[in-house]
N, C-alpha and C positions, 0 to 999 in steps of 0.2 A: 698540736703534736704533744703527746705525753711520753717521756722520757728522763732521763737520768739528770736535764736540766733545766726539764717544768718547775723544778720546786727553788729556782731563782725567782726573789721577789724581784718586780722592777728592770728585770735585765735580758730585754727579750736581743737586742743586737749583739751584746757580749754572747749571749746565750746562742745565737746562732751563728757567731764567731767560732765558738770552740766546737762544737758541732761541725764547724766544713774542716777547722785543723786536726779534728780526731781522726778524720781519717787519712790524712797523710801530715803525719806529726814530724813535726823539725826534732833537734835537743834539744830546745829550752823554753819554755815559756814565762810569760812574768806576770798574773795579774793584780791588775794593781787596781784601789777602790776606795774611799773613805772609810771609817770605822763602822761598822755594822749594815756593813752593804751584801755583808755575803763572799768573803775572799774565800772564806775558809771551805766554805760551800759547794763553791765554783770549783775549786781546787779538787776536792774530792769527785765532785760530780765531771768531772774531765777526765780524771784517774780512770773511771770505771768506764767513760767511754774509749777510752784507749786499749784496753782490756778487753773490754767485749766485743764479741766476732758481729757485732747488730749496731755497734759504734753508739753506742749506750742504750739502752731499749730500756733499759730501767726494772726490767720482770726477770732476767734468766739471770741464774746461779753465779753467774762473774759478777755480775751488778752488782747483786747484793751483798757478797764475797766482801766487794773494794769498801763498799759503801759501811759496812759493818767493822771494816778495819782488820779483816781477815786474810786479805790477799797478801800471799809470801811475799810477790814482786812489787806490792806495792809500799815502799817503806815511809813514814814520815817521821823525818828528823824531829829529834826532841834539842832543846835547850836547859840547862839549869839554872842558868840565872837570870839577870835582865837584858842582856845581849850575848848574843854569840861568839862562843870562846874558837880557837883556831880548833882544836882539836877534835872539835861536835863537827864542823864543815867537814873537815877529815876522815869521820869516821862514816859521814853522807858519800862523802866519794868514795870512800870503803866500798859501803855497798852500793853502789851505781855502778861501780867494775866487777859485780857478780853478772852471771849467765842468769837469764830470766829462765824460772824454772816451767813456765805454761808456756803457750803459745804466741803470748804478747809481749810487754816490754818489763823492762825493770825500773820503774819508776821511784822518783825521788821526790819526795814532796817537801819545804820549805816554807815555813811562816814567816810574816814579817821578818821580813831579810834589810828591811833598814835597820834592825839593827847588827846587822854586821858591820856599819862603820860606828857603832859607837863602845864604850867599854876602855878597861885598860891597854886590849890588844887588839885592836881591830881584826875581825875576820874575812872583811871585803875580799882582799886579795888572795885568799886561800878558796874562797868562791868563784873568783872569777878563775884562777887554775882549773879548779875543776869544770867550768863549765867549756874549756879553748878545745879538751880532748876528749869528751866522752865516747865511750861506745855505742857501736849502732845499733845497738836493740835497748839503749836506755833514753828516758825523756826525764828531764829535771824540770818541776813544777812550782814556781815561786811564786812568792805573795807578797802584797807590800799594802801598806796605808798612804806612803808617803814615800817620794824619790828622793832623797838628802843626794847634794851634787858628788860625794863621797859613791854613789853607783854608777855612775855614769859609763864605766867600762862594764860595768855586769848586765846594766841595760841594756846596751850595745851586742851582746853576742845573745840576746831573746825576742823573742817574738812576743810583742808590748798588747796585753787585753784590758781593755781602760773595764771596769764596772761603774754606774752610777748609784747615785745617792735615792735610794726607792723613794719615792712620793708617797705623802700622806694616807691618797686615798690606796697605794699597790700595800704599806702596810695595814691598814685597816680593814681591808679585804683579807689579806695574810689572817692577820688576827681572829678576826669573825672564822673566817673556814676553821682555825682553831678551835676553836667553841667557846672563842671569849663575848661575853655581851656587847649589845651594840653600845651601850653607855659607854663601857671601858675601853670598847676597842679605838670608839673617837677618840679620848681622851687622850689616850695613852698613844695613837699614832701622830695626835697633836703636837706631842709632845717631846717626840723623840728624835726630832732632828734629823732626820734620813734616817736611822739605825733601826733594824726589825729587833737585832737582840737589845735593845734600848728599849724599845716597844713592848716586847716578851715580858721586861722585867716589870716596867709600869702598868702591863696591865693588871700585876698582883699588888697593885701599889692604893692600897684604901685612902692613903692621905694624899693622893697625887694635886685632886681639886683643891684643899687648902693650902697646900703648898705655893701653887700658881696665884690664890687669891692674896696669900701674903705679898708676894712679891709684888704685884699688883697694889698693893697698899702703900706701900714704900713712898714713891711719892707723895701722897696727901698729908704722908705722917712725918716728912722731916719742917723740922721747925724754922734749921737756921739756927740750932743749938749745939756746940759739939757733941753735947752730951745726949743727945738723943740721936745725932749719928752713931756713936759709937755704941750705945744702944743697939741699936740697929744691926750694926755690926754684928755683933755678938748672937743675934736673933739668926741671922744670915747665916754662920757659923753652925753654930745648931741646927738648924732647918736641915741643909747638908748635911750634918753626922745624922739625922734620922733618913733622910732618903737609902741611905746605904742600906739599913736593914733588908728589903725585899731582895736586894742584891747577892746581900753575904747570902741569903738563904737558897736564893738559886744556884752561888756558889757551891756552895755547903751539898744541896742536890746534888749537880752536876759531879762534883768529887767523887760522891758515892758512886754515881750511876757507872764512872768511869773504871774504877776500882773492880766494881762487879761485873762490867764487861770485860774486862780485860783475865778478870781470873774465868770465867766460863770460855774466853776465846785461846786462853794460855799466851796469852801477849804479856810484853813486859808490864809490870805494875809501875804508873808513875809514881817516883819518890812523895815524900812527904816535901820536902825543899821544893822539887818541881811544882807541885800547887801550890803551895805557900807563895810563889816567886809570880805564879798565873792568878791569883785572886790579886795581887798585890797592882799588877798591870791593872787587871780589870776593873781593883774597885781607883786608881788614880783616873784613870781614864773615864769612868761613869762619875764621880766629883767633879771633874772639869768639865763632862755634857752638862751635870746636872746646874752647874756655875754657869756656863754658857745658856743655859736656860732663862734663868732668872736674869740674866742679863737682857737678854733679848724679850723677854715679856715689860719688864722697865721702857727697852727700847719703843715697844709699841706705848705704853700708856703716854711717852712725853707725844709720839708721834701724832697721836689722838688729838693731844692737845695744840700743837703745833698746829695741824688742820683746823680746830676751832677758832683760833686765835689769829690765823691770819685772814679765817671770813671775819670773825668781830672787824679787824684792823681795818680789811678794806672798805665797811662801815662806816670809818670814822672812829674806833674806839682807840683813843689814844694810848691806855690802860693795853690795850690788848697787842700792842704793838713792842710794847717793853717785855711781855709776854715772850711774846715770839723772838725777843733775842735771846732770854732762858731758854727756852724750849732749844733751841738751836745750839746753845752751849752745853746743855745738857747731855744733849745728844753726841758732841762732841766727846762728854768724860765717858760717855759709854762704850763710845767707837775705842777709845784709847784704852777703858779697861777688857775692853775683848783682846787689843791688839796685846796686853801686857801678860793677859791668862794664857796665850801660848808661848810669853816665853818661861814658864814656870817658876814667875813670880809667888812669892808666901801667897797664902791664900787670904789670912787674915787681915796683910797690908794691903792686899788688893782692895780688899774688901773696904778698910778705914778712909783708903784714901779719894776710891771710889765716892762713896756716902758724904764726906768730909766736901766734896768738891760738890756734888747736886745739891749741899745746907749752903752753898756759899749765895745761892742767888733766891 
């Protein structure tokens, strides 16, 4: 079936979820997905099937309307900062209490809506107002990464669409249809952690291979010297400020493209603070994949080893048994500096004390 929600990577049961809700839509939906799953996607690609009299057909003039960012009725809330102030939700319920001026709904669209409990002022509860009494020709369309227990009554009054994490080979196919090579597209769907816009970026990413081979190095080259940890460190540190560049530059893209769509369509132009505040999201959030990367390739090489060392041991190799209790501790400092990088620990002390703790054995 080719429609307005073929072009979800990965998500064929959410995708023919929203497909049987488009045509008889409740108020509210919530979908919710890891980071580079496609929320934003989904969101929009559900907009246009609610709209269209074909219940997304993906070819006639309402589609491409929603999908273009032209449709009056269909609005999407903007934010200026890093979370949602009371006022922005307010001015969303503004216009969700307009009359749809076509034949369909007046829809409201909503990004990462965890953060409306975080900020000076929380916005949760001005959300969840709005969603107790809307009108019957409006759908509010939400989106999340993550349910903080802070939603738990906003939850409650939508209809919950889980999206999953695409798999290697659904982005790598993504990619390739792209017309990225097939060297890059492995590579870069390798590497991205469930996320296609993670994948997008790496696949313009020329250092990606050395990148991973460093890290992969890592082990062979700690001595057991502070001083070549922290070393280390500081290599770690760098490594990540060069990954960024492919990023800012698709940022940097993306800005433009948005600016020029929006003056050809006569839609608002977003601010200079509003991108400023969205590359800012995007490049913390692509540093912590990109940190979670190199975590997780570390994780495989002690892995590796661990496997070799406990066939030595059951050998008889005595040597290889003292092995396998490193390897297992190591493994330990790695679980703990994953578990440390989400609670937005510095990055550099992550990092020191990380290195600091695999030189100890």
């Amino acid at each position: 079936m080719t429609d307005v929600f073929s072009g979800l990577v990965g998500q064929s049961a959410a995708a023919d979820a929203l497909r049987h809700h488009a045509r008889k839509p409740v108020h509210a939906y919530l979908v919710l997905g890891p980071a580079g799953s496609g929320v934003h996607d989904a969101l929009m690609a559900f907009a246009a099937a609610l709209q269209c009299p074909a219940h997304g057909c993906g070819t006639c003039a309402v589609c491409r309307r929603v999908l273009e960012g032209a449709d009056p009725d269909v609005h999407r809330a903007e934010r200026a900062g890093l979370a949602w102030r009371v006022d922005e939700i307010r001015e969303a319920e503004r216009v969700a209490r307009r009359r749809p001026l076509g034949e369909g709904y007046q829809v409201v669209v909503l990004d990462d809506v965890e953060l409306t409990v975080s900020g000076a002022s929380p916005s949760a509860p001005a959300l969840l107002k709005s969603l107790e009494e809307p009108p019957r020709r409006t759908v509010f369309l939400l989106g999340a990464s993550e349910l903080p227990a802070g939603l738990d009554t906003v939850v409650s009054r939508c209809v919950l669409v889980r999206l999953a994490a695409p798999t290697g080979a659904d982005i790598e196919g993504r990619l390739r249809a792209e017309g990225v090579s097939a060297d890059a597209a492995h590579a870069a769907a390798s590497a991205a952690l469930g996320s296609l816009e993670r994948a997008r970026v790496l696949a313009d990413d020329p250092a990606l291979t050395a990148r991973l081979a460093w890290w992969r190095s890592v082990p062979d080259r700690l001595t057991g010297t502070p001083a070549v940890a922290s070393a280390l460190a500081r290599e770690a540190g760098e490594l990540l400020d060069e990954a960024m560049a492919p990023l800012e530059r698709s940022l940097g893209e993306a800005a433009a493209r948005e600016r020029e769509e929006a003056g050809q369509l006569g839609a608002r132009v977003v601010t200079r603070r509003e991108l400023e505040a969205q590359a800012r999201r995007e490049q913390r959030r692509f540093r912590a994949e990109e940190l979670t990367l190199g975590l997780s390739t570390m994780t495989a090489v002690y892995r590796e080893r661990l496997a070799h060392d406990l066939e030595a041991s059951r050998d008889g190799d005595a040597r290889a048994e003292h092995r396998v209790v490193g390897a297992l501790r190591n493994l330990d400092a790695l679980l703990e500096a994953q578990r440390r990088l989400s609670t937005n620990l510095d990055e550099g002390l992550l990092l020191h004390d990380l290195l600091f703790a695999l030189s100890d054995f």
